[in-house]
C-alpha positions as a Markdown table, in Angstrom:
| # | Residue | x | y | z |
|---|---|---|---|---|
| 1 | Unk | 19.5 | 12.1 | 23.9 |
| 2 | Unk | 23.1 | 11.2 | 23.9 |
| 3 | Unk | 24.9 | 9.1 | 26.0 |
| 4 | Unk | 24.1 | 5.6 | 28.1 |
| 5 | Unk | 20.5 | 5.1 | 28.7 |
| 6 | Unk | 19.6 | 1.9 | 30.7 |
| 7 | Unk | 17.6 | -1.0 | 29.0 |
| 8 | Unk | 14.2 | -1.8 | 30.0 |
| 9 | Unk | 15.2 | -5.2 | 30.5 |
| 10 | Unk | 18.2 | -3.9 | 32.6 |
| 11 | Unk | 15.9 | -2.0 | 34.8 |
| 12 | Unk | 14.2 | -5.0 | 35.2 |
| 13 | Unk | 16.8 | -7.4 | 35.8 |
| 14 | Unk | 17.9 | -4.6 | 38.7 |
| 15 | Unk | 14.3 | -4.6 | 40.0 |
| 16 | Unk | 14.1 | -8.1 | 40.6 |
| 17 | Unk | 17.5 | -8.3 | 42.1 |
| 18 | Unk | 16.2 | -5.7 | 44.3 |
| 19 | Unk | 13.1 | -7.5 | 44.7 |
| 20 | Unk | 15.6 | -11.1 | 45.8 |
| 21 | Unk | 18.1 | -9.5 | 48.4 |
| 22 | Unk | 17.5 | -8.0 | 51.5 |
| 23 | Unk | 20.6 | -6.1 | 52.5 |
| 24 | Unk | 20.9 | -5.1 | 56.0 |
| 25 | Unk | 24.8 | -5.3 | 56.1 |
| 26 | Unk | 26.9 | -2.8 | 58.3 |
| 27 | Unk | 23.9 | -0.9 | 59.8 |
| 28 | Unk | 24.8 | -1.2 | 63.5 |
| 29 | Unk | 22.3 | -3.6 | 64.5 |
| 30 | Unk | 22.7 | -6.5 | 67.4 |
| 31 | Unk | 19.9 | -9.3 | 66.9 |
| 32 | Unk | 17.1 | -7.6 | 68.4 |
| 33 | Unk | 17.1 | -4.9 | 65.8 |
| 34 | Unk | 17.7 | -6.9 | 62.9 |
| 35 | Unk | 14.6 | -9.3 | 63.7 |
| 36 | Unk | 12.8 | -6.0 | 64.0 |
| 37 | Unk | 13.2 | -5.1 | 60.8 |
| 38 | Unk | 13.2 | -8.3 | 58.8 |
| 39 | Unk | 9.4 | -8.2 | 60.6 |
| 40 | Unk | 8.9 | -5.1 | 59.3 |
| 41 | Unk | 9.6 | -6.1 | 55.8 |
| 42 | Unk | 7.6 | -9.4 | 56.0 |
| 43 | Unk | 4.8 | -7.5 | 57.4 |
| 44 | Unk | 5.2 | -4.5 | 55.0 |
| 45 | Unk | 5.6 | -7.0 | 51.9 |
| 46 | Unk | 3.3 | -9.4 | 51.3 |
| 47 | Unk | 5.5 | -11.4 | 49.3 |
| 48 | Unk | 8.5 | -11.4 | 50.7 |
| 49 | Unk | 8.1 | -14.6 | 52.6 |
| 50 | Unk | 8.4 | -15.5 | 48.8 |
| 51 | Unk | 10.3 | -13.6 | 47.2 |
| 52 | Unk | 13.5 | -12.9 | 49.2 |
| 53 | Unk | 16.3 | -15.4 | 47.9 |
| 54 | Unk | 19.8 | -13.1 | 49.6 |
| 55 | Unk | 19.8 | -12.1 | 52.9 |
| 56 | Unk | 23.0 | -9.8 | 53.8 |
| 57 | Unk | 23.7 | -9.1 | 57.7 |
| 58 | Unk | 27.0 | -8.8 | 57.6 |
| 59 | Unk | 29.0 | -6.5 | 59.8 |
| 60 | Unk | 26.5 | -5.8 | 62.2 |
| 61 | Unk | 26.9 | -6.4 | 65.9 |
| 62 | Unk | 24.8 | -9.6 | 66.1 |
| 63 | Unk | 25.3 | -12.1 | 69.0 |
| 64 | Unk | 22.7 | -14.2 | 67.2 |
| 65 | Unk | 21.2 | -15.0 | 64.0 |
| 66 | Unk | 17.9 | -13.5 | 64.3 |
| 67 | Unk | 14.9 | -16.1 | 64.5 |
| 68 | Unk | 13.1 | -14.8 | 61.2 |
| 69 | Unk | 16.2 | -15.5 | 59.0 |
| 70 | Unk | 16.3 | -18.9 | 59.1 |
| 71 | Unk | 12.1 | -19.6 | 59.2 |
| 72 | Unk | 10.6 | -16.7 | 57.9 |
| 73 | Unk | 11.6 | -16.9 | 54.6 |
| 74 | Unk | 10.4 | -19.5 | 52.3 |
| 75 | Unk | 12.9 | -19.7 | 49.8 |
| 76 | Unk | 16.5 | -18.5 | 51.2 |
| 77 | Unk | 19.0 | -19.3 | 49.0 |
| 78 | Unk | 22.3 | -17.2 | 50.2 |
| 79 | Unk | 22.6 | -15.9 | 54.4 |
| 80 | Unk | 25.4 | -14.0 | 54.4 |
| 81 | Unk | 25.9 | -13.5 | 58.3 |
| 82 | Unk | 29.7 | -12.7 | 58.5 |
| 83 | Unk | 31.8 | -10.4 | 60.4 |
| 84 | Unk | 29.4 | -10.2 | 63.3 |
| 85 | Unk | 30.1 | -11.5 | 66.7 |
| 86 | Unk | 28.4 | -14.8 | 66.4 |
| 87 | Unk | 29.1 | -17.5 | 69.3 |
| 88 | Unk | 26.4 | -20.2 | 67.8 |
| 89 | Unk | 24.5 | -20.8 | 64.5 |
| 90 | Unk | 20.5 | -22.2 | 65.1 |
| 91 | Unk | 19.6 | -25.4 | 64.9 |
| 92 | Unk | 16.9 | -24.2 | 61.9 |
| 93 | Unk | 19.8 | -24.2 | 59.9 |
| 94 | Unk | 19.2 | -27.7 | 59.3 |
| 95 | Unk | 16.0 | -27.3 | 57.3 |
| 96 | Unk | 16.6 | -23.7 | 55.6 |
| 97 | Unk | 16.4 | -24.3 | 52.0 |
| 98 | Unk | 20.4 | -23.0 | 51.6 |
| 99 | Unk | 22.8 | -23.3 | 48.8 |
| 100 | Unk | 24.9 | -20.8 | 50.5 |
| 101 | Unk | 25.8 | -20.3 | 54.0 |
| 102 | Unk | 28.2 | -17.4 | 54.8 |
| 103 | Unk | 29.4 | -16.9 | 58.6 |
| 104 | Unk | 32.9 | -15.9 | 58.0 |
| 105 | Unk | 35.1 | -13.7 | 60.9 |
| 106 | Unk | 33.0 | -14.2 | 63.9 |
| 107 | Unk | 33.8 | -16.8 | 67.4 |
| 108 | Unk | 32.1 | -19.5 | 66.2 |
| 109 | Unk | 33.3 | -22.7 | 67.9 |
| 110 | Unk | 33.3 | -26.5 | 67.2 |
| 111 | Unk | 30.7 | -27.1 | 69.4 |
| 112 | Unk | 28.2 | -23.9 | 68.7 |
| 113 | Unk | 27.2 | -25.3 | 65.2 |
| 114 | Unk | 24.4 | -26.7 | 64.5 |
| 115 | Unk | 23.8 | -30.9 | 64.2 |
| 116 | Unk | 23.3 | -30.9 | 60.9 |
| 117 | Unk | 23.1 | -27.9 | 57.9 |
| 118 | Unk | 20.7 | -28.2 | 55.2 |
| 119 | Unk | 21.4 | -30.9 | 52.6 |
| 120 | Unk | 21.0 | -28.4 | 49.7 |
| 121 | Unk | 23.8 | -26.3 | 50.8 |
| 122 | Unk | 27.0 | -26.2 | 48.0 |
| 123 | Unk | 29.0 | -23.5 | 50.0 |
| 124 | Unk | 29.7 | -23.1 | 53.3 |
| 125 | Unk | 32.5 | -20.7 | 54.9 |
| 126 | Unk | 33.6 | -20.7 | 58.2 |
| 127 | Unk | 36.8 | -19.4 | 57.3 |
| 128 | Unk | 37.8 | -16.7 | 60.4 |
| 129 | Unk | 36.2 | -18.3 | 63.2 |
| 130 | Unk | 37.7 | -20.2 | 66.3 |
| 131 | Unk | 37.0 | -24.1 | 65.3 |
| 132 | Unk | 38.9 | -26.4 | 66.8 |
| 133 | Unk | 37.8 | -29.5 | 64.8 |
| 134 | Unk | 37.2 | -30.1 | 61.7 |
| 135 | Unk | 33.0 | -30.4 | 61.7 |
| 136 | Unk | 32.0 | -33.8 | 61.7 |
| 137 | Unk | 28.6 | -32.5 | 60.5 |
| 138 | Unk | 30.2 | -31.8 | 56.7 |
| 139 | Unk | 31.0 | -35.3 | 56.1 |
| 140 | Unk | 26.9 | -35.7 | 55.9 |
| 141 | Unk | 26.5 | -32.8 | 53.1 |
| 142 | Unk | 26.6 | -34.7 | 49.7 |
| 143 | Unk | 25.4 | -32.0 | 48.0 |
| 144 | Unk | 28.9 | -29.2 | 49.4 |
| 145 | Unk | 31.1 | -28.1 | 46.2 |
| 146 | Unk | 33.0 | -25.2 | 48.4 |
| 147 | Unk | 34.1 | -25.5 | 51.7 |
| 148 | Unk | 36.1 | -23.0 | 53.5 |
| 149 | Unk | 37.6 | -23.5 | 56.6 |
| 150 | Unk | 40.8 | -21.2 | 56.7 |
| 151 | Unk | 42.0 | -19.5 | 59.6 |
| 152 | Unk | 40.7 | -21.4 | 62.4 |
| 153 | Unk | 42.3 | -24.1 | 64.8 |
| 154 | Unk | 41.8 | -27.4 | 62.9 |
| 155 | Unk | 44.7 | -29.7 | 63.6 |
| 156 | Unk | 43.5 | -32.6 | 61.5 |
| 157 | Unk | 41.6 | -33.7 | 58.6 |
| 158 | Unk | 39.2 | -36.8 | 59.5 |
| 159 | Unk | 40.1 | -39.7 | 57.0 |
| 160 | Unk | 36.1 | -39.8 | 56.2 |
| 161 | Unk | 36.4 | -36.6 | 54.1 |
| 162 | Unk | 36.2 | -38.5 | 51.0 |
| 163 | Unk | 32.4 | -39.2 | 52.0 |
| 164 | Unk | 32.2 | -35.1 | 50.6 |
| 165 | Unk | 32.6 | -36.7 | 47.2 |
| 166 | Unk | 31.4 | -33.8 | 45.1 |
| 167 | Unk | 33.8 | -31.0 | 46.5 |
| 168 | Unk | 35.4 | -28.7 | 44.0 |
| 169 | Unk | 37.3 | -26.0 | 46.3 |
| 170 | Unk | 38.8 | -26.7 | 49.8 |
| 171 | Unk | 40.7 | -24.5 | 51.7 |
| 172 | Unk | 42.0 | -25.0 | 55.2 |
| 173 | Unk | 44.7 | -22.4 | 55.5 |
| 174 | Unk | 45.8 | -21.0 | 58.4 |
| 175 | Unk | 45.3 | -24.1 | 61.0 |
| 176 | Unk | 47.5 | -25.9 | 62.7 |
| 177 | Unk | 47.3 | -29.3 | 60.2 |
| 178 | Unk | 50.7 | -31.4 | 60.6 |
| 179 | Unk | 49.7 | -33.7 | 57.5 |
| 180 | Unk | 47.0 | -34.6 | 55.1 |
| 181 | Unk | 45.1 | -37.7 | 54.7 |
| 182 | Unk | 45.9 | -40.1 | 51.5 |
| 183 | Unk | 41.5 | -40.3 | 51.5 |
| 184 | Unk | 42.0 | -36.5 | 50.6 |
| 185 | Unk | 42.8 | -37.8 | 47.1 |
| 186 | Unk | 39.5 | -40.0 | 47.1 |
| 187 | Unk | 38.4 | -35.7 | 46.3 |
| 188 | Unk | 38.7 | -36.7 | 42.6 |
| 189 | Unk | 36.6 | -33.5 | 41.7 |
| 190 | Unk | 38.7 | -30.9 | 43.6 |
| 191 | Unk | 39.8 | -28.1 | 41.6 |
| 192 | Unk | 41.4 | -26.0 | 44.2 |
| 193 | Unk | 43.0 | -27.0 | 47.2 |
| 194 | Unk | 44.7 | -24.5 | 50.0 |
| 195 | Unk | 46.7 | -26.0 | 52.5 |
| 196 | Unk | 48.8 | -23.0 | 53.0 |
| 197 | Unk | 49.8 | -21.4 | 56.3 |
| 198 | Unk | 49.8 | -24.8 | 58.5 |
| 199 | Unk | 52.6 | -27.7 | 59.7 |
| 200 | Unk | 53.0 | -29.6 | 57.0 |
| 201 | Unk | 55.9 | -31.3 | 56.3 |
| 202 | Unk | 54.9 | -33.8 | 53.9 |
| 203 | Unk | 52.3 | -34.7 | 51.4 |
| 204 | Unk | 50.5 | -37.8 | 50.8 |
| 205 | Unk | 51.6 | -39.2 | 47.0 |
| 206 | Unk | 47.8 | -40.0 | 46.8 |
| 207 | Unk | 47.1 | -36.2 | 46.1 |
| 208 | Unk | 48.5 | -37.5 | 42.6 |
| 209 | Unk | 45.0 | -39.0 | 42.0 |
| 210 | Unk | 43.3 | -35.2 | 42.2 |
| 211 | Unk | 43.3 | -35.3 | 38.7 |
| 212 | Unk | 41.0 | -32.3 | 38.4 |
| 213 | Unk | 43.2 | -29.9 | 40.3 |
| 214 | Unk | 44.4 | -26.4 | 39.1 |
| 215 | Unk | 45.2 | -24.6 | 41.9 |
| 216 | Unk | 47.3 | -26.2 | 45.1 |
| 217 | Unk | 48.7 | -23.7 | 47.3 |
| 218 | Unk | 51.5 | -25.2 | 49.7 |
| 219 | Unk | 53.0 | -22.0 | 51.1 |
| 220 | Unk | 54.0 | -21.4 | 54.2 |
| 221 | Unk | 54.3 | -25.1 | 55.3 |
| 222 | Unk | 57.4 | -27.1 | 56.5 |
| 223 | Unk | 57.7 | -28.7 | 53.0 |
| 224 | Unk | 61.4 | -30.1 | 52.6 |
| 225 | Unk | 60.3 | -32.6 | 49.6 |
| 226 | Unk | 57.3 | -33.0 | 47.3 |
| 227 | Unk | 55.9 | -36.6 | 46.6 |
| 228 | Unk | 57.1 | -38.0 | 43.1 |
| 229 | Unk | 53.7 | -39.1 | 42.1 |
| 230 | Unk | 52.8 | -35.0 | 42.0 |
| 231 | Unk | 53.8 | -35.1 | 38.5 |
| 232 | Unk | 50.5 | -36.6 | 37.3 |
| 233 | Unk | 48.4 | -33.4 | 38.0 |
| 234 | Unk | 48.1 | -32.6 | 34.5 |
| 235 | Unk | 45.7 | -30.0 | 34.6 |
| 236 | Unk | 47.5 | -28.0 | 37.6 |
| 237 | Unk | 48.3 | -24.8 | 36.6 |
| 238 | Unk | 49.2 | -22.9 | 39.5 |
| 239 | Unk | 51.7 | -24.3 | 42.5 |
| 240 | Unk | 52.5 | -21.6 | 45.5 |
| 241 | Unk | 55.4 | -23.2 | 47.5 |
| 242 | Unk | 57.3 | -20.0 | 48.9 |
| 243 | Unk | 58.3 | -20.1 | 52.7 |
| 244 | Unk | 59.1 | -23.8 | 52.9 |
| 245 | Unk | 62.4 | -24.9 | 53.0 |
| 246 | Unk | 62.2 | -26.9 | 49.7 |
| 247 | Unk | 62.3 | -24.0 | 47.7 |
| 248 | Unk | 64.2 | -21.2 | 50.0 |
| 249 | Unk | 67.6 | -22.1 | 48.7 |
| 250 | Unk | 66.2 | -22.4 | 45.3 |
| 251 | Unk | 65.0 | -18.8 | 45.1 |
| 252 | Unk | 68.4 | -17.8 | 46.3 |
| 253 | Unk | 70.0 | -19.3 | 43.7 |
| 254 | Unk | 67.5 | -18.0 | 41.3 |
| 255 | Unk | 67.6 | -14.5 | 42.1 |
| 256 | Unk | 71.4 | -14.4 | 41.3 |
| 257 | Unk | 71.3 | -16.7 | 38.3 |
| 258 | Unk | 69.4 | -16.0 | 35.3 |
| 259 | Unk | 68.8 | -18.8 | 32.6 |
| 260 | Unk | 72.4 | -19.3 | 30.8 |
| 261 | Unk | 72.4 | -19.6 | 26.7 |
| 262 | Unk | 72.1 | -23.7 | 26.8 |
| 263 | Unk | 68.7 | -23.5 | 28.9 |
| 264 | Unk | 67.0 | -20.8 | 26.8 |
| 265 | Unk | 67.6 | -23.1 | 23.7 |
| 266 | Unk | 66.1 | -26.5 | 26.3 |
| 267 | Unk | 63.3 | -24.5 | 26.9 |
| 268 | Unk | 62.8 | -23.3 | 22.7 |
| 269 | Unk | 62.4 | -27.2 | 22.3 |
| 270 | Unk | 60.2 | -28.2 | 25.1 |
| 271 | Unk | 58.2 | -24.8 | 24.9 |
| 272 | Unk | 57.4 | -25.7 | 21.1 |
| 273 | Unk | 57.1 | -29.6 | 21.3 |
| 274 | Unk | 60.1 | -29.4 | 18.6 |
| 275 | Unk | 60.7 | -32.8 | 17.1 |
| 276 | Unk | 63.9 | -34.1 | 17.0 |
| 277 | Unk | 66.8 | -36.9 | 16.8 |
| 278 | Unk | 69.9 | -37.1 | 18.6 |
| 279 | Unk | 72.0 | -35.9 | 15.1 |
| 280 | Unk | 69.3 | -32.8 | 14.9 |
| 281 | Unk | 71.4 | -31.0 | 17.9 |
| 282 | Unk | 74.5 | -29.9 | 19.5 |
| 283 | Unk | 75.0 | -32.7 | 21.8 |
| 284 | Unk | 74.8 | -30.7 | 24.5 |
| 285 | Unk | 71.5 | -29.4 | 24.5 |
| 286 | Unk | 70.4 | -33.2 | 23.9 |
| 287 | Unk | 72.3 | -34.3 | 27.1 |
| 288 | Unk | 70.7 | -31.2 | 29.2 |
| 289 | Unk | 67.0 | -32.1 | 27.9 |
| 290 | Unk | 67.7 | -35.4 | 28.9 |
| 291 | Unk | 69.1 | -34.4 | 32.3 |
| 292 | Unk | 65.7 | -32.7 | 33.7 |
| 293 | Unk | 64.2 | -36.1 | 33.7 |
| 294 | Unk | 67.0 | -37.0 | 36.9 |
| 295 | Unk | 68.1 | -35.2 | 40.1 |
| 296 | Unk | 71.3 | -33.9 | 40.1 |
| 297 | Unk | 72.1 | -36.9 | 42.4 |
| 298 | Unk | 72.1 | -39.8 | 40.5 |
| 299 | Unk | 71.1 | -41.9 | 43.6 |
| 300 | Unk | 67.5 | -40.2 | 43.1 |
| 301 | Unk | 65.2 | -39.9 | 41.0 |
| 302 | Unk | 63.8 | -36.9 | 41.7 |
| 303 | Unk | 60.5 | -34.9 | 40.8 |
| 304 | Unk | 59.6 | -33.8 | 37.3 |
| 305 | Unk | 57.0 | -32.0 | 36.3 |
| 306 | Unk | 56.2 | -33.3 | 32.3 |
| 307 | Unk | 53.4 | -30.9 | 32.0 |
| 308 | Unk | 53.7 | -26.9 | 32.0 |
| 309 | Unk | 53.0 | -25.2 | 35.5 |
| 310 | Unk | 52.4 | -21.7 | 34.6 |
| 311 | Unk | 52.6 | -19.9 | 37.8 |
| 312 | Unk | 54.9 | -20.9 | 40.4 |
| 313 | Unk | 54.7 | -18.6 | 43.3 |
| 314 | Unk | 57.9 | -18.2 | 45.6 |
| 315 | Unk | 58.4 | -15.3 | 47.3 |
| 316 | Unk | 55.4 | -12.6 | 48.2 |
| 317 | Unk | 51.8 | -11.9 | 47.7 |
| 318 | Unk | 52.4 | -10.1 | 44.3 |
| 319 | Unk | 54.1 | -13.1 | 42.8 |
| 320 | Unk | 57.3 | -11.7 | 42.4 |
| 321 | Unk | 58.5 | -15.2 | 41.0 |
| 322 | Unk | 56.1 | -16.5 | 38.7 |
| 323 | Unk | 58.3 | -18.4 | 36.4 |
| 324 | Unk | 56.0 | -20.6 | 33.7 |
| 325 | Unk | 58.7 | -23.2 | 33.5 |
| 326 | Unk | 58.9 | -26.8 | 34.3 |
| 327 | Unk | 59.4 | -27.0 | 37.9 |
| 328 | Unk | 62.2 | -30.2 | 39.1 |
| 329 | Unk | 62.1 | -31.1 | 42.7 |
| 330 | Unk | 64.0 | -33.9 | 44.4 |
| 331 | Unk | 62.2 | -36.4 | 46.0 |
| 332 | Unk | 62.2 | -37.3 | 50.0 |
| 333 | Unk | 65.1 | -40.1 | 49.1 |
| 334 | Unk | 67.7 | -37.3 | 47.6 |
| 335 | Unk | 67.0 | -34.5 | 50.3 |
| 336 | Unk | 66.3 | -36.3 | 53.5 |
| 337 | Unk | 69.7 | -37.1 | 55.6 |
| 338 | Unk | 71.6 | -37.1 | 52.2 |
| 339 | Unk | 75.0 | -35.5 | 52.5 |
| 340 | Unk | 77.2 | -35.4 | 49.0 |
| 341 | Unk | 80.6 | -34.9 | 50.9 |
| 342 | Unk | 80.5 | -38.0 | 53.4 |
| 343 | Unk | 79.2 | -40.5 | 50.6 |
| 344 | Unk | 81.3 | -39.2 | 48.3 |
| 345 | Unk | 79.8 | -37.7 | 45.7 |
| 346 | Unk | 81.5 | -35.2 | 43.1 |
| 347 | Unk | 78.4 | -32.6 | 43.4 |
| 348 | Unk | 77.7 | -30.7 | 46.6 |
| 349 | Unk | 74.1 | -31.5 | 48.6 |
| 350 | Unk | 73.7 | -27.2 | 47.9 |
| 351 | Unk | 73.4 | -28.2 | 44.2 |
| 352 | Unk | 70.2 | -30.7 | 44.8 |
| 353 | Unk | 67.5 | -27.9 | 43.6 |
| 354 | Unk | 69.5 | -25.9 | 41.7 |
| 355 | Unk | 68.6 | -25.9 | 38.1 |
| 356 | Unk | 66.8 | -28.6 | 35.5 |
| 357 | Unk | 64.1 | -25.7 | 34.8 |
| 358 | Unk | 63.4 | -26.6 | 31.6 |
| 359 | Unk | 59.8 | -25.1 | 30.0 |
């Protein structure tokens, strides 16, 4: 017969995934129900004690995480328990066999978790829930490589999170954070890092030692400058900085000037790596390629990013601006209380973050 059949080994590969996960998500039950039926199953199956690895209550109406969940169940890898309405996590948490704990979007507070989580959990998300502190019981887990804390009420990172050494991806957006720690660059393994949505109005230069990082997402801060040292991230390929006043004069500017003829042929050089002396061309283009290497206020130094940021978000969600250039910024000593008129200066303090986007 013609058309897609399904492999044996597929079937089989679906009957054991079948066989792994128990998925009681949005069934309308509150904790009573729930322990109910993972009873039921345990009784029904005589090796599920075993056998069950994913256990998926989400979006139920569960006050509580049922009993069995955490004890019944001999070797629980993943608890998915989010989008409930979840006021504590159990104490059994501690000794679950874990390596991922989802509570996500439920009222979990600083003081309803438990003392400790298992030492074999590598992600844990709490993102959506009403913590006011960041846990003090993470800076015991060794073995975390995700932790997500977004959208809760954290208002400062503890210096001692450098002791969660082995963290890939952190994300506290949406708190109330008015600066980062410099131990946050002890993280030398981070990959991604969210910071957006909080009250940030600087960043530590030691985030210039994350030499692992792709992603760092900054929007939505009170950013006015960006620490000179940022230049070493050599593997970042993604930088979200719209809705902070560092860039929201830039964009303006942007949006009504488009690259003029001597920047297109910058960018052909740097874009290519194209070798060359100071006789191979125009003059002017040599001058500009030396110029992104300094603000436009030679008092400063400035920012300059020697590597190629591919996307560099600006505006909205759906990247309206994502401008693989390299990115110049000036540096706290150009922007803060610096006024070109009243110290004289021939260029205008409007013209600080103006151009230099050379790719």
């Amino acid at each position: 017969m013609e058309g897609f059949t399904t492999s044996d080994s597929d079937s089989c590969d679906g009957e054991l995934h079948a066989l792994r996960t128990m998925d009681l998500s949005r069934s309308g039950l509150d904790e009573a129900e729930a322990e109910r039926r993972l009873r039921d199953r345990l009784h029904g199956d005589a090796h599920a004690r075993e056998n069950v690895e994913n256990l998926i209550l989400s979006d139920n109406r569960l006050r509580a995480v049922p009993d069995s969940a955490t004890t019944r169940f001999a070797n629980l890898r993943v608890l998915d328990v989010s989008g409930n309405r979840l006021k504590r996590l159990p104490e059994s948490l501690s000794s679950c066999p874990l390596t991922s704990l989802i509570a996500r979007n439920n009222g979990l507070r600083s003081d309803a978790l438990p003392k400790a989580f298992s030492p074999t959990i590598k992600e844990l998300n709490l993102s959506g829930n009403d913590l006011a502190d960041f846990p003090p019981q993470l800076l015991h887990m060794a073995s975390l490589k995700y932790l997500y804390l977004g959208g809760n009420k954290i208002d400062a990172i503890p210096a001692d999170v450098s002791r969660i050494s082995g963290l890939t991806v952190l994300s506290v957006s949406g708190n109330r954070l008015a600066e980062v720690p410099e131990s946050l660059g002890q993280l030398t393994w981070l990959q991604v890092l969210v910071l957006s949505d909080n009250q940030l109005e600087s960043l530590p230069a030691a985030i210039a030692n994350l030499k692992h990082l792709k992603s760092l997402l900054l929007h939505k801060n009170r950013l006015r400058t960006l620490p000179p040292e940022i230049v070493a991230l050599r593997c970042l390929t993604e930088l979200s900085l719209r809705d902070n006043p560092l860039v929201v004069r830039f964009v303006s500017d942007m949006t009504h000037n488009p690259p003029s003829l001597l920047e297109l042929a910058a960018r052909v050089v740097k874009q290519h790596a194209v070798p060359f002396t100071a006789a191979d061309l125009p003059q002017s283009i040599v001058r500009y390629l030396d110029s992104a290497h300094h603000c436009v206020n030679p008092k400063c130094r400035g920012v300059f990013f020697d590597n190629r940021v591919e996307h560099i978000k600006f505006v909205d969600f759906c990247g309206k601006y994502r401008i693989p250039l390299l990115q110049y910024l000036c540096s706290s000593k150009c922007v803060a209380g610096f006024n070109a008129s009243r110290r004289g200066l021939d260029r205008p303090d409007h013209q600080m973050m103006k151009k230099v986007l050379l790719g």
